[in-house]
Structure formats: C-alpha cells, structure tokens
PDB file of N, CA, C and O in Angstrom:
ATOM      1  N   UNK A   1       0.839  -1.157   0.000  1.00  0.00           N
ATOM      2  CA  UNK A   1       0.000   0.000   0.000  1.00  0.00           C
ATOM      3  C   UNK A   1       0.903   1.245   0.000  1.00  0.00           C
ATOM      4  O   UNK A   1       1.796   1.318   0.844  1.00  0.00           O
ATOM      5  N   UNK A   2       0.716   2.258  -0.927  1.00  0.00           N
ATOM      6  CA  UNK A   2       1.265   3.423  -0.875  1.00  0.00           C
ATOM      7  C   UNK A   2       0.835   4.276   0.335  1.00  0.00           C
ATOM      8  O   UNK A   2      -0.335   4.653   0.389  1.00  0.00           O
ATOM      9  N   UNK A   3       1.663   4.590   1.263  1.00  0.00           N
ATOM     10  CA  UNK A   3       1.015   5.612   2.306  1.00  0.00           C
ATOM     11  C   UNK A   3       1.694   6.805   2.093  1.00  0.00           C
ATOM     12  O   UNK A   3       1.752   7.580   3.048  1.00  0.00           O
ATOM     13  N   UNK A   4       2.331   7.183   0.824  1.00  0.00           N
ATOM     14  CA  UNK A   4       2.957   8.872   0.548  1.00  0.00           C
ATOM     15  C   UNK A   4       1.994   9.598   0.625  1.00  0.00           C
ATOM     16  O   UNK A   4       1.041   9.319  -0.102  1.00  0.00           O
ATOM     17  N   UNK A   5       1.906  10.664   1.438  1.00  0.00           N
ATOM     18  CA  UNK A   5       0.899  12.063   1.699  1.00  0.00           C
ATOM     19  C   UNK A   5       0.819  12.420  -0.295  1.00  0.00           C
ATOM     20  O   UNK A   5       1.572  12.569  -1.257  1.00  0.00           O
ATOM     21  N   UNK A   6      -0.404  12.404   0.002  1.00  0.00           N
ATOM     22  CA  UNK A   6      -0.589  13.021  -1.411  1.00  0.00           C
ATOM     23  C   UNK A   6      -0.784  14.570  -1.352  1.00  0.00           C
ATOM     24  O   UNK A   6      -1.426  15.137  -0.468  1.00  0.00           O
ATOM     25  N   UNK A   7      -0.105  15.240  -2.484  1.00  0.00           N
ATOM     26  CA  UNK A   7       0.394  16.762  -2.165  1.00  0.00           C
ATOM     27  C   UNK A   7      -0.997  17.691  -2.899  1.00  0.00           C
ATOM     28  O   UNK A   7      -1.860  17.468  -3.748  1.00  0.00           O
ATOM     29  N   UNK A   8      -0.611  18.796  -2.026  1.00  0.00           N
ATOM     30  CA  UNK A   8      -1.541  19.464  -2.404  1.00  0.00           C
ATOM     31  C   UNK A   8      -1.922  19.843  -3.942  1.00  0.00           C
ATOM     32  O   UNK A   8      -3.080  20.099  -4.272  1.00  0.00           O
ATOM     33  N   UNK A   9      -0.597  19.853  -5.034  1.00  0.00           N
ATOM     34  CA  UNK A   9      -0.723  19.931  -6.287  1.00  0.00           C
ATOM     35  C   UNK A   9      -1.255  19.394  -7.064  1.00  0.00           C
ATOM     36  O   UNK A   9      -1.730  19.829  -8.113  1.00  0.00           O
ATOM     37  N   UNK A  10      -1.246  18.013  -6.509  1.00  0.00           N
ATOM     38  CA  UNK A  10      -1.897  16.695  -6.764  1.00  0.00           C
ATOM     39  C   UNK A  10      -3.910  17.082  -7.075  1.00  0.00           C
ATOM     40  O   UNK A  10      -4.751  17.083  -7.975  1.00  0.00           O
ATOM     41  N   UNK A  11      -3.737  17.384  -5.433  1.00  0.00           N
ATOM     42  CA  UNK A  11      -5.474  17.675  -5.720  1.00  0.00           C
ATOM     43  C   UNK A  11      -5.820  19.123  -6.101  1.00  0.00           C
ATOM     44  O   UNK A  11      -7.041  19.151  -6.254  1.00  0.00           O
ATOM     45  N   UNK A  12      -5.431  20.020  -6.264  1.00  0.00           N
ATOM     46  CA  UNK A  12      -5.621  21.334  -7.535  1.00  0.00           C
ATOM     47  C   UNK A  12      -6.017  20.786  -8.680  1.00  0.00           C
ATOM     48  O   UNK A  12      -7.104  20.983  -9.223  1.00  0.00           O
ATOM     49  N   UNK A  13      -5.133  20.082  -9.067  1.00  0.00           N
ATOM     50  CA  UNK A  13      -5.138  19.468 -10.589  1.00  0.00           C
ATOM     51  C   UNK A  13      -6.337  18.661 -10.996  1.00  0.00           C
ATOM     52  O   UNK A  13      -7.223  19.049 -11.758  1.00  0.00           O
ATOM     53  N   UNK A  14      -6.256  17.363 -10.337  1.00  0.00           N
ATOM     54  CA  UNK A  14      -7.568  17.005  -9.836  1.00  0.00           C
ATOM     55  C   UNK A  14      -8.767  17.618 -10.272  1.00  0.00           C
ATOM     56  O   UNK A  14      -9.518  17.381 -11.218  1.00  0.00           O
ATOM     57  N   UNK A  15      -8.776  18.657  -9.155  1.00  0.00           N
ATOM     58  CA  UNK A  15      -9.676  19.267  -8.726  1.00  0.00           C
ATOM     59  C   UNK A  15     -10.352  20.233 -10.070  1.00  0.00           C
ATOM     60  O   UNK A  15     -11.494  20.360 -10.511  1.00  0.00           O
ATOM     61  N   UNK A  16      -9.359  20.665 -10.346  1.00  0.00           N
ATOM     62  CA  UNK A  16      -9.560  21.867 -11.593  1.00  0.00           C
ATOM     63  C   UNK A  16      -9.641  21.282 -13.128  1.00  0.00           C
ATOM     64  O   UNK A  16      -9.795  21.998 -14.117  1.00  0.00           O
ATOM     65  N   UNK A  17      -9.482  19.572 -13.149  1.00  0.00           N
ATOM     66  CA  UNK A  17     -10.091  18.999 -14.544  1.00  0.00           C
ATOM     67  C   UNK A  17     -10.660  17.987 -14.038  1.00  0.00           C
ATOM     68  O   UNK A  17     -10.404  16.800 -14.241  1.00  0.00           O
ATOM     69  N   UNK A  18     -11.705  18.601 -13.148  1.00  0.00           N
ATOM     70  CA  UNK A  18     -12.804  17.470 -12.469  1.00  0.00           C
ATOM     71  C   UNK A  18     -12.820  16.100 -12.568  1.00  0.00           C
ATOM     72  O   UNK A  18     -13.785  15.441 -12.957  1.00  0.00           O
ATOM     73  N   UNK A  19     -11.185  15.439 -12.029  1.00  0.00           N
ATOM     74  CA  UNK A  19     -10.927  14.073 -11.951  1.00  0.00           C
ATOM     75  C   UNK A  19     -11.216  13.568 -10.948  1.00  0.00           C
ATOM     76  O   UNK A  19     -11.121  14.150  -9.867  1.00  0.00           O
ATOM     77  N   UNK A  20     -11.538  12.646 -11.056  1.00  0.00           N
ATOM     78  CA  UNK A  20     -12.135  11.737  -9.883  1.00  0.00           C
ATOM     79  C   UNK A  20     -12.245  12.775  -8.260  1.00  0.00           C
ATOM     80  O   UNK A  20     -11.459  12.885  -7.319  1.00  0.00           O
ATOM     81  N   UNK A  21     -13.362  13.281  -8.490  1.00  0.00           N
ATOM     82  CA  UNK A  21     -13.700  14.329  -7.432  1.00  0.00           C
ATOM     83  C   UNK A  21     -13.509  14.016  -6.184  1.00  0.00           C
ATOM     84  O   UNK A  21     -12.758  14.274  -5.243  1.00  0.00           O
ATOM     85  N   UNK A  22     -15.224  12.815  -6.699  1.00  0.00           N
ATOM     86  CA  UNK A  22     -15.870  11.874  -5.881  1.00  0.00           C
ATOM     87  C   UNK A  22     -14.759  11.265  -5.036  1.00  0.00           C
ATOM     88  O   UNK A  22     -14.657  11.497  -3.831  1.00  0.00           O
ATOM     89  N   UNK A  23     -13.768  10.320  -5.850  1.00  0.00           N
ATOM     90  CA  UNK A  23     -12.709   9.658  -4.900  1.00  0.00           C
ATOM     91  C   UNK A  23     -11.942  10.782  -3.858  1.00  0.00           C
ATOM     92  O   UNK A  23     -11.811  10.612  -2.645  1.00  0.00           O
ATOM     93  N   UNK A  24     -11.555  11.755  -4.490  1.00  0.00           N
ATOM     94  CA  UNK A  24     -10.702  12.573  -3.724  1.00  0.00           C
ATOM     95  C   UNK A  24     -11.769  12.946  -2.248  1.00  0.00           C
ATOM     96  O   UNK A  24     -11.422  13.028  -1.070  1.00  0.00           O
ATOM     97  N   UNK A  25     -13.024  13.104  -2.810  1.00  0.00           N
ATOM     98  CA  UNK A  25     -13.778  13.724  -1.856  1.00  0.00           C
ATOM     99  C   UNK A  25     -14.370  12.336  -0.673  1.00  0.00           C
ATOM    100  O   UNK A  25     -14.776  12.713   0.426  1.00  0.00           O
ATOM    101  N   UNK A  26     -14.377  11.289  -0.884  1.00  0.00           N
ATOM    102  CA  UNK A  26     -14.369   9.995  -0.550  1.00  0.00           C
ATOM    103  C   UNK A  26     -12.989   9.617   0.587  1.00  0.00           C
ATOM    104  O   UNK A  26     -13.126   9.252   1.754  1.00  0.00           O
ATOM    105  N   UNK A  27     -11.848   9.799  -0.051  1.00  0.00           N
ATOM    106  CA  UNK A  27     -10.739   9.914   1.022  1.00  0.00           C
ATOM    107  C   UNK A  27     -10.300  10.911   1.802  1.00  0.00           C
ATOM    108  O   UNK A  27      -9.350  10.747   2.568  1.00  0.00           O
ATOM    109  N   UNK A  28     -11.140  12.387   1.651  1.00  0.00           N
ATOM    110  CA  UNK A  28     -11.087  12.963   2.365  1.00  0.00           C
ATOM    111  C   UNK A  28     -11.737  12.337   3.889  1.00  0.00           C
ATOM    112  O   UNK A  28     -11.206  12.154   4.984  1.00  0.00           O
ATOM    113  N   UNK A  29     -12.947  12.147   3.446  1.00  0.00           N
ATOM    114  CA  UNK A  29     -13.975  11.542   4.787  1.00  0.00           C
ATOM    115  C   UNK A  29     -13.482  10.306   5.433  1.00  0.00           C
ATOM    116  O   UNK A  29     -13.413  10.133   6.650  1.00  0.00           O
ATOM    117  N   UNK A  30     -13.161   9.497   4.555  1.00  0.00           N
ATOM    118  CA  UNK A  30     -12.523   8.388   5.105  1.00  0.00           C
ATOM    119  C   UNK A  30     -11.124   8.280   5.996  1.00  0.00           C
ATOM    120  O   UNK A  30     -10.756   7.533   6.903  1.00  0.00           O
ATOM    121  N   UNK A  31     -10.685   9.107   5.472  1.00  0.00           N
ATOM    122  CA  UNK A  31      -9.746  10.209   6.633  1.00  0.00           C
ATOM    123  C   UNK A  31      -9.992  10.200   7.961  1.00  0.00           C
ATOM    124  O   UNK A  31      -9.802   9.492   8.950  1.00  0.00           O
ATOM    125  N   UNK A  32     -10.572  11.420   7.589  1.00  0.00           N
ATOM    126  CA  UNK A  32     -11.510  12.089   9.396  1.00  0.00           C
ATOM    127  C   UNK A  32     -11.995  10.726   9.715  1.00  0.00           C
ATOM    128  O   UNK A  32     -11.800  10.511  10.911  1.00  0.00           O
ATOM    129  N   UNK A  33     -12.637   9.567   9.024  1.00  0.00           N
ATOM    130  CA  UNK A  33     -13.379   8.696  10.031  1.00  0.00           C
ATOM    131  C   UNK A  33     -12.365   7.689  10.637  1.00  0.00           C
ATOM    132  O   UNK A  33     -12.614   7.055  11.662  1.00  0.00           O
ATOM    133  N   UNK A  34     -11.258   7.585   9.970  1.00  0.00           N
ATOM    134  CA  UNK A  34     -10.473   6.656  10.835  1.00  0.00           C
ATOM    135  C   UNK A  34      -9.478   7.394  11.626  1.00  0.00           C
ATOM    136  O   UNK A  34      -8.594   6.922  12.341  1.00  0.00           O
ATOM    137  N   UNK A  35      -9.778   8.721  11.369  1.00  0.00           N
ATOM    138  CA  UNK A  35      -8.867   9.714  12.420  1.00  0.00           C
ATOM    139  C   UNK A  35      -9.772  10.008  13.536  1.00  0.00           C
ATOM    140  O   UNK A  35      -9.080  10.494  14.431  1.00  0.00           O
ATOM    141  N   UNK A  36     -10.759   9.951  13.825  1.00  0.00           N
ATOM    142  CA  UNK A  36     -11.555  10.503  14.333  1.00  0.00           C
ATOM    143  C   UNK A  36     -12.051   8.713  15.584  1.00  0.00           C
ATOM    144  O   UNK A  36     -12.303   8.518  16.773  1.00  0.00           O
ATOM    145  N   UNK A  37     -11.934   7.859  14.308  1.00  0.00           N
ATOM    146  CA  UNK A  37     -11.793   6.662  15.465  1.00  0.00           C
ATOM    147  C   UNK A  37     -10.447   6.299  16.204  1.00  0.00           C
ATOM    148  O   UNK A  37     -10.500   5.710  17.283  1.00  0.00           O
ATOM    149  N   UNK A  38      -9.434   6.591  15.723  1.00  0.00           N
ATOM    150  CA  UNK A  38      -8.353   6.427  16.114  1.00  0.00           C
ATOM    151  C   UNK A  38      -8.185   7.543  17.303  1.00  0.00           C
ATOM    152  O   UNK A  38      -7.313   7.159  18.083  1.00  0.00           O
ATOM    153  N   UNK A  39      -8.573   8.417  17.569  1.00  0.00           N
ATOM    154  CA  UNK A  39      -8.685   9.782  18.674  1.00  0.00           C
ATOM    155  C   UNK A  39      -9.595   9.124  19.979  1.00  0.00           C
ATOM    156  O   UNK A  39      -9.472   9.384  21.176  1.00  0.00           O
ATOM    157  N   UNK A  40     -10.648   8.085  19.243  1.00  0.00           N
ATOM    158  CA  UNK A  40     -11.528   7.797  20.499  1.00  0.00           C
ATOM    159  C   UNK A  40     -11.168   6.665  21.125  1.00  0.00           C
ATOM    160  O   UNK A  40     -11.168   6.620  22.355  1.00  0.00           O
ATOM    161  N   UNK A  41     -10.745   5.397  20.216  1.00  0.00           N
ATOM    162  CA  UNK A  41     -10.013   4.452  20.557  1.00  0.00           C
ATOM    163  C   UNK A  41      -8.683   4.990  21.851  1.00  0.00           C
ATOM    164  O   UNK A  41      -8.512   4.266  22.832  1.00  0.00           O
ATOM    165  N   UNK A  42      -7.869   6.255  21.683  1.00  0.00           N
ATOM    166  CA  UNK A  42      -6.654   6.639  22.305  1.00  0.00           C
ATOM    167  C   UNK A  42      -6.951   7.291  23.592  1.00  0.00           C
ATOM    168  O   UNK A  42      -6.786   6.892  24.744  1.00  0.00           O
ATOM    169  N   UNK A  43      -7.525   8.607  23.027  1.00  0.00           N
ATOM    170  CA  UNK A  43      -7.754   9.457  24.058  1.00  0.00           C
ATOM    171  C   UNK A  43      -9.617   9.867  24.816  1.00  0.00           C
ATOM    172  O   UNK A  43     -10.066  10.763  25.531  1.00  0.00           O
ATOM    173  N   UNK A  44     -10.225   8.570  24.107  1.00  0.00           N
ATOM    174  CA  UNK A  44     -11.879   8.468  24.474  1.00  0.00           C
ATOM    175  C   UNK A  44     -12.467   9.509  24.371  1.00  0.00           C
ATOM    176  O   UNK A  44     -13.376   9.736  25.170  1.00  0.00           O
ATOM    177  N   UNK A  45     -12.089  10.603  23.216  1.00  0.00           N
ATOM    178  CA  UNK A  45     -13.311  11.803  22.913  1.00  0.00           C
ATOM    179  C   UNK A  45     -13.136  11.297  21.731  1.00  0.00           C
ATOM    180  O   UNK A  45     -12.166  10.760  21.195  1.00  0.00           O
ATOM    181  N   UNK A  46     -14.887  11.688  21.165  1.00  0.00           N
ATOM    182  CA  UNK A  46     -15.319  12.298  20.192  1.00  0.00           C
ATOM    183  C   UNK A  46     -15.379  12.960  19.528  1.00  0.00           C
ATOM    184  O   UNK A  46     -16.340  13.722  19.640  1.00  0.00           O
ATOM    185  N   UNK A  47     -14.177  13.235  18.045  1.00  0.00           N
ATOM    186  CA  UNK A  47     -14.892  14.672  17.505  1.00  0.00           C
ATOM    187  C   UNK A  47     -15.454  14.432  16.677  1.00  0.00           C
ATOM    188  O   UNK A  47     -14.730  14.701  15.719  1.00  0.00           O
ATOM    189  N   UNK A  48     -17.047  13.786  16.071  1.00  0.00           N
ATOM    190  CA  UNK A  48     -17.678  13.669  15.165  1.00  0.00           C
ATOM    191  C   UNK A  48     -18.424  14.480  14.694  1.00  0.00           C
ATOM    192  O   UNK A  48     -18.784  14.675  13.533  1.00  0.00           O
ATOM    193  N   UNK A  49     -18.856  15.363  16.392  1.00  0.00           N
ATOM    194  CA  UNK A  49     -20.049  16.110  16.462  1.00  0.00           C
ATOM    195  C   UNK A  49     -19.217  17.401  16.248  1.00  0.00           C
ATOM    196  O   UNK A  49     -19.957  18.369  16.071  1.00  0.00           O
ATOM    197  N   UNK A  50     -17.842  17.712  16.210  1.00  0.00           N
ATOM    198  CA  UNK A  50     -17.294  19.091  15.726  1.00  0.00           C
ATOM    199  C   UNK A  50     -16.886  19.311  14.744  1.00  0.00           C
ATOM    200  O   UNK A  50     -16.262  20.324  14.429  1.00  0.00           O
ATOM    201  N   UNK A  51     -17.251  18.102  13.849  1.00  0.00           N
ATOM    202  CA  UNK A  51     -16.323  18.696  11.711  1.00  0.00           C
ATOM    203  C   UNK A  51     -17.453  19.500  11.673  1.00  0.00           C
ATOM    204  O   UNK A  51     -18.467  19.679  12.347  1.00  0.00           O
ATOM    205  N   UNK A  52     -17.030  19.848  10.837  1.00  0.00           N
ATOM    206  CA  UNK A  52     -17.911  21.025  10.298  1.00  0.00           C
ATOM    207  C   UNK A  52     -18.564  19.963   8.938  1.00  0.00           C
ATOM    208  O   UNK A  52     -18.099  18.831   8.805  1.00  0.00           O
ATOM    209  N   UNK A  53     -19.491  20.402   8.143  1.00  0.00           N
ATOM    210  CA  UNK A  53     -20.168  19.962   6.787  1.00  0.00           C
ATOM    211  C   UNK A  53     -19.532  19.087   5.804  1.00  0.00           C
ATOM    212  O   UNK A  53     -18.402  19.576   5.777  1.00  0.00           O
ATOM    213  N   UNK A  54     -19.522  18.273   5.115  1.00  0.00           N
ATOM    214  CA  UNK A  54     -18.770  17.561   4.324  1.00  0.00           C
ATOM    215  C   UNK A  54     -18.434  18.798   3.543  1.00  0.00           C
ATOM    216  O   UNK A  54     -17.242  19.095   3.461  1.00  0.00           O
ATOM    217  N   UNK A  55     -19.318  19.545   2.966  1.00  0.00           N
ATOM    218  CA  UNK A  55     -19.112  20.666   1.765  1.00  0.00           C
ATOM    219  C   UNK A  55     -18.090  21.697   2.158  1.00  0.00           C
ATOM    220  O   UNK A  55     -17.344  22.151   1.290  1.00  0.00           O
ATOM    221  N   UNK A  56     -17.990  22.155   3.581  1.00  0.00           N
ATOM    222  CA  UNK A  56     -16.920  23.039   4.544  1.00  0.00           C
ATOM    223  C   UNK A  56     -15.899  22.234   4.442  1.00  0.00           C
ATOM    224  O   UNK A  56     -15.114  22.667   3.599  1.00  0.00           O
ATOM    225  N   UNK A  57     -15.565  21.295   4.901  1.00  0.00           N
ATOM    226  CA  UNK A  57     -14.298  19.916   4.912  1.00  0.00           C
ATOM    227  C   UNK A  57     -13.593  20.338   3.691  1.00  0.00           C
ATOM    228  O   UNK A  57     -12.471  20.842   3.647  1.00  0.00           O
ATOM    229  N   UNK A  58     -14.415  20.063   2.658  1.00  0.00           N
ATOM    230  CA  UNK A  58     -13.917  20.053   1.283  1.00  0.00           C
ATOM    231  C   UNK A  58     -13.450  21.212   0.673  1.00  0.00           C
ATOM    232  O   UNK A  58     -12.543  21.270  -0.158  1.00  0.00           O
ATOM    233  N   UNK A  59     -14.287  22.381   1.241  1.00  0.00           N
ATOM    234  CA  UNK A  59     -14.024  23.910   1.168  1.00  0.00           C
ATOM    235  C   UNK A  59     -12.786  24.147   1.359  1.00  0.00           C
ATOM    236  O   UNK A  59     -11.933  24.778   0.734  1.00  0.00           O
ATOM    237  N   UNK A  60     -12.803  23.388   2.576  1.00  0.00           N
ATOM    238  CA  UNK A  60     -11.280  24.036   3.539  1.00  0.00           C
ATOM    239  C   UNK A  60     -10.037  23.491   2.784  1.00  0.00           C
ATOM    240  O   UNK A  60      -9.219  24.209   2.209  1.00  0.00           O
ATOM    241  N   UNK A  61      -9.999  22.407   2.840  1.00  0.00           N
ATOM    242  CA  UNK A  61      -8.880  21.635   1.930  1.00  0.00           C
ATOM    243  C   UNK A  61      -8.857  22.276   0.668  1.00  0.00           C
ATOM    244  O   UNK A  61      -7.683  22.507   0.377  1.00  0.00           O
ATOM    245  N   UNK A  62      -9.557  22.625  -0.119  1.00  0.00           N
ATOM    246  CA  UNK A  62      -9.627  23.548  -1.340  1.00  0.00           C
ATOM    247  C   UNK A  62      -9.005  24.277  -0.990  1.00  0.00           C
ATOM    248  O   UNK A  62      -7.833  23.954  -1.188  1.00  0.00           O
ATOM    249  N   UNK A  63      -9.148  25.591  -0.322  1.00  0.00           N
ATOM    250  CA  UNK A  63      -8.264  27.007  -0.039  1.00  0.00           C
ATOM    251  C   UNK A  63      -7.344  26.510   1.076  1.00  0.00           C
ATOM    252  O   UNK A  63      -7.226  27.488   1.815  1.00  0.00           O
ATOM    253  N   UNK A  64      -6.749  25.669   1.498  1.00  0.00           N
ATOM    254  CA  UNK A  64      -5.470  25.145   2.321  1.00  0.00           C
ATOM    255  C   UNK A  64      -4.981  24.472   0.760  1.00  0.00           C
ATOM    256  O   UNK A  64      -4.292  25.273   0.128  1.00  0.00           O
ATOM    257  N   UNK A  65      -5.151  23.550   0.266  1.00  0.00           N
ATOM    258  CA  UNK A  65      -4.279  23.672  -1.110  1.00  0.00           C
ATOM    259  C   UNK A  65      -4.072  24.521  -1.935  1.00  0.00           C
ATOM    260  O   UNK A  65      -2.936  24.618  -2.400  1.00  0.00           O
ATOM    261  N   UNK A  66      -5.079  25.363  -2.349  1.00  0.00           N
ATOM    262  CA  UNK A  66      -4.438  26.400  -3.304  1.00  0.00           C
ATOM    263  C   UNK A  66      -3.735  27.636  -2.863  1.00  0.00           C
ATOM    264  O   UNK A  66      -3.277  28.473  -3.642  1.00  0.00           O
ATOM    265  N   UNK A  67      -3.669  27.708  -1.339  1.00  0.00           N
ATOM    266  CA  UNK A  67      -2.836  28.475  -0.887  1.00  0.00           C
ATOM    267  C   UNK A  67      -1.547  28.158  -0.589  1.00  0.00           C
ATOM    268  O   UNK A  67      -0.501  28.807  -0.565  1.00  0.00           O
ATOM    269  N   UNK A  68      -1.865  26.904  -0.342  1.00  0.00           N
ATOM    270  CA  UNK A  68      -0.179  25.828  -0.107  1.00  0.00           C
ATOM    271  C   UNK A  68      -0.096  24.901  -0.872  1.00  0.00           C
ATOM    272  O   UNK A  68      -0.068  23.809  -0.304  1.00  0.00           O
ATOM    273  N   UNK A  69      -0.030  24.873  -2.196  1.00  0.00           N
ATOM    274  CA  UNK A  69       0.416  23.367  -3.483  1.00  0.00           C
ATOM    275  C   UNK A  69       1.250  22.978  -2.935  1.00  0.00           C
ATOM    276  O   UNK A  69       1.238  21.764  -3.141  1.00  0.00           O
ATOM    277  N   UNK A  70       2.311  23.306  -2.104  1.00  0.00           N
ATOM    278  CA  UNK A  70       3.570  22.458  -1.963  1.00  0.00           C
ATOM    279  C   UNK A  70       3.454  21.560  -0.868  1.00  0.00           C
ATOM    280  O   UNK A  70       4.282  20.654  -0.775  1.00  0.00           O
ATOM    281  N   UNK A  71       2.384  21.697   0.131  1.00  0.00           N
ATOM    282  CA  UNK A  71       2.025  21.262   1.454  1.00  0.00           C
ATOM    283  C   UNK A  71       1.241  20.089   0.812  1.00  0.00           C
ATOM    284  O   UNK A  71       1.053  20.083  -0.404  1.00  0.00           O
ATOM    285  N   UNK A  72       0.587  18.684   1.945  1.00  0.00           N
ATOM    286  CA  UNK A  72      -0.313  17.691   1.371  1.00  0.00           C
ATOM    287  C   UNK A  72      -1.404  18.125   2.289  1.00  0.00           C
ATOM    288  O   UNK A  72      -1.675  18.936   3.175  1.00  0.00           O
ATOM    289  N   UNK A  73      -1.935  17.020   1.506  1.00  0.00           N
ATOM    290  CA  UNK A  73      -3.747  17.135   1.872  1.00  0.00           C
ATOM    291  C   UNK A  73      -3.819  16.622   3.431  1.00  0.00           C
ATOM    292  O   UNK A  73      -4.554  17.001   4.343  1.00  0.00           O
ATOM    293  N   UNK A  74      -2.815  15.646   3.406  1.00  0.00           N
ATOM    294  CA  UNK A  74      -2.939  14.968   4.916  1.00  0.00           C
ATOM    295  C   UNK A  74      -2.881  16.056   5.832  1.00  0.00           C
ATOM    296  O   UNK A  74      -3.723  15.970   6.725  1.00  0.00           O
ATOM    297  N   UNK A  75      -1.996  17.247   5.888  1.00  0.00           N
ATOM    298  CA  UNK A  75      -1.784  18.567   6.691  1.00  0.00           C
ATOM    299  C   UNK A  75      -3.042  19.227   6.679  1.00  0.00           C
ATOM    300  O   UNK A  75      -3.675  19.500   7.698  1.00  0.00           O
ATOM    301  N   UNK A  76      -3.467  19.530   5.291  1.00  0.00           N
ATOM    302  CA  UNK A  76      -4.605  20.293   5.187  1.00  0.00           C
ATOM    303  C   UNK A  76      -6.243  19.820   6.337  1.00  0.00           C
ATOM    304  O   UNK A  76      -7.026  20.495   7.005  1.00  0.00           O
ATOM    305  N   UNK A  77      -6.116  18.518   6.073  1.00  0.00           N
ATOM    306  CA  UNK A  77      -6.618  18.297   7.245  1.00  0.00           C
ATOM    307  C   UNK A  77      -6.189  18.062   8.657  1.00  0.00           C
ATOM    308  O   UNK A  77      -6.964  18.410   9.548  1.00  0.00           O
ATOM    309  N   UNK A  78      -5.313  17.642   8.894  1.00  0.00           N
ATOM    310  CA  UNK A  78      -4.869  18.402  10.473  1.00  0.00           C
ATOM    311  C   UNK A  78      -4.835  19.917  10.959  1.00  0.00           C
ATOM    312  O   UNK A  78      -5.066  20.501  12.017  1.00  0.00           O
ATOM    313  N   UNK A  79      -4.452  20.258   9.722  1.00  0.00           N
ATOM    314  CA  UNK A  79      -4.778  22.383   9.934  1.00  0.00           C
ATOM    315  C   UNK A  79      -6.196  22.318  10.734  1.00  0.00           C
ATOM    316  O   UNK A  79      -6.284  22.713  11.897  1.00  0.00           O
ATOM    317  N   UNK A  80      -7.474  21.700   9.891  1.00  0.00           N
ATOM    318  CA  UNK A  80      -8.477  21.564  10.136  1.00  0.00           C
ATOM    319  C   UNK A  80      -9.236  21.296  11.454  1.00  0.00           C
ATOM    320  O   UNK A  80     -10.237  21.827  11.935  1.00  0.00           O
ATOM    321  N   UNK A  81      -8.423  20.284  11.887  1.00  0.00           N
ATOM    322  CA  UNK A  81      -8.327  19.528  12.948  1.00  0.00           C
ATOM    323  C   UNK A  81      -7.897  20.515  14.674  1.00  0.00           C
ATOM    324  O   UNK A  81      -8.229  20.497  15.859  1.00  0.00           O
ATOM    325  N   UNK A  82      -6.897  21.321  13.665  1.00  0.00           N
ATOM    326  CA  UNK A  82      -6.024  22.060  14.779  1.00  0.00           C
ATOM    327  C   UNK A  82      -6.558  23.692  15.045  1.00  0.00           C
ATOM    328  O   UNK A  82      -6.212  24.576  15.828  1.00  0.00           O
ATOM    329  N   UNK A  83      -7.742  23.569  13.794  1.00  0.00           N
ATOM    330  CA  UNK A  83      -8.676  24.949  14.517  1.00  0.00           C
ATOM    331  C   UNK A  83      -9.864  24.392  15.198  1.00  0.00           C
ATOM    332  O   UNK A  83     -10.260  25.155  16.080  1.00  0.00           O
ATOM    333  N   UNK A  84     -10.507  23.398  15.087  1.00  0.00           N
ATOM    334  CA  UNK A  84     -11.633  22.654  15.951  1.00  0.00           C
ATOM    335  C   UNK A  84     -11.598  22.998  17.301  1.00  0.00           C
ATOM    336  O   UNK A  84     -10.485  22.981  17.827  1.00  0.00           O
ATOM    337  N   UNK A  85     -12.837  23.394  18.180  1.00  0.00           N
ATOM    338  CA  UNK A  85     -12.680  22.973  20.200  1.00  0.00           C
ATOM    339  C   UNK A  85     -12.501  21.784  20.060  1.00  0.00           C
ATOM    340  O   UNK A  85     -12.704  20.976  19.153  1.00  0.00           O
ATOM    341  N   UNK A  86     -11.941  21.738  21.436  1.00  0.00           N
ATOM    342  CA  UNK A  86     -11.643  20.229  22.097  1.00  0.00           C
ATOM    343  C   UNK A  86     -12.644  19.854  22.287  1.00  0.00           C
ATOM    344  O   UNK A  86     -13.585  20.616  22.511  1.00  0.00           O
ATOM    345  N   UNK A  87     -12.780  18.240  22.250  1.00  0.00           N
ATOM    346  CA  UNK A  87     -13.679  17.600  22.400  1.00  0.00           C
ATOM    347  C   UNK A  87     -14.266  17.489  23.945  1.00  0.00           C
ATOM    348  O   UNK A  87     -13.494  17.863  24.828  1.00  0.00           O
ATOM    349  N   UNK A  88     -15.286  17.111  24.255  1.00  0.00           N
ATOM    350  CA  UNK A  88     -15.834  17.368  25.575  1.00  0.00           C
ATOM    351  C   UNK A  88     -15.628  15.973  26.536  1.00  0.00           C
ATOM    352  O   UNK A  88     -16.021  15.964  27.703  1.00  0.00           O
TER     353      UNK A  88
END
C-alpha cells in the first residue's frame, strides 16, 4: 500500500479537470473517520459532532491547497483539525 501524503498539487489538478472528485472527496472523509476513530479508541473523545459539513471539509482543503500546493492534503486536514474545540 502506498502511504505517501498526497500533495496538495496533486489535488488542484484534480480538482480543476474534475478528476475523480468523488474519490478525492471519498478519502477525504474516510480520513476524518479513521482519524476521528483512532482519537476515540486513544484518548476516548469524540470529535464527530465538531467537523464542520462535508461541503466546509472540502471547502477548507480547497483554499489550504491552493494556498499551499507544496504542502499535502494529509496537513490540510490536520490544519483543520487544529482549529476545531476540544472535544468534551
């Protein structure tokens, strides 16, 4: 299995000759859900109830890549992650 952070240039490109959206937008979520189980499994909070919208998620990673191509998507969502409240 390839586990190289896929870079933000990667999904611009993507993004901007509407290639496989769906997938990109598919491993975004699938992301957060095994990050998000892996957080409760460790440290027993929840943040399910603090992402914001699938459509915001996707927003965000949009303008965190096209502001940073050189950065990956994997960051773009921890950025994400790292403006959220703590879980309760």
């Amino acid at each position: 299995m390839d586990t190289t952070p896929r870079p933000c240039s990667d999904w611009n490109t993507a993004r901007k000759a509407n290639l496989s959206t769906v997938v990109q937008r598919e491993w975004v979520y699938g992301y957060l859900s095994g990050l998000r189980d892996a957080i409760l499994a460790h440290a027993k909070q929840d943040i399910y109830g603090l992402l914001p919208t699938n459509e915001n998620i996707v927003s965000l990673v949009n303008t965190h890549c096209e502001s940073q191509p050189q950065d990956t998507v994997n960051n773009a969502l921890r950025s994400l992650l790292d403006r959220m409240p703590e879980p309760r």
